[in-house]
C-alpha positions, 0 to 999 in steps of 0.5 A: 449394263450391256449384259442386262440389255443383252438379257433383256434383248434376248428374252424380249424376243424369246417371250413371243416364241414361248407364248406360241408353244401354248397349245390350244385346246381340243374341242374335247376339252373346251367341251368338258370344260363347258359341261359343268354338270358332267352329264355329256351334254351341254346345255344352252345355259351351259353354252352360254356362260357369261357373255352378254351384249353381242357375244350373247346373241352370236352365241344364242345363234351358234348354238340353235345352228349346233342344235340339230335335234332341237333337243336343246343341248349339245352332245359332243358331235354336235358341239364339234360339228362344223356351222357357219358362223352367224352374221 
């Protein structure tokens, strides 16, 4: 019994550690990833995906703020361009 506690003691707090190796992707990849239709841009649409409520509207601002030619998608430096986020 004291093995299987040990165990579990130690993975417990090994998980948490593992967990953070977990790299977050490069804007890079969050980009191919949105671009669904792979034509090196991304669309409002495609910005946009599923989100509803709040998360729509913040991101209906994120995205004209990202928009700097208003030409309504997003090239890759436009899309990693900084922008302050919308309130």
């Amino acid at each position: 019994m004291k093995k299987l506690f040990a165990l579990v003691l130690v993975f417990g707090l090994c998980a948490p550690a593992m967990a953070a190796d977990k790299e977050k992707p490069t804007p890079e990849e969050q980009f191919a990833k949105m671009d669904k239709d792979s034509d090196k841009k991304v669309t409002k649409e495609e910005f946009l995906g599923k989100r509803k409520g709040e998360k729509l509207t913040a991101a209906e601002e994120m995205f004209k703020a990202k928009d700097k030619n208003s030409d309504g998608s997003l090239d890759l430096e436009e899309f990693k361009a900084k922008v302050k986020k919308p309130k």
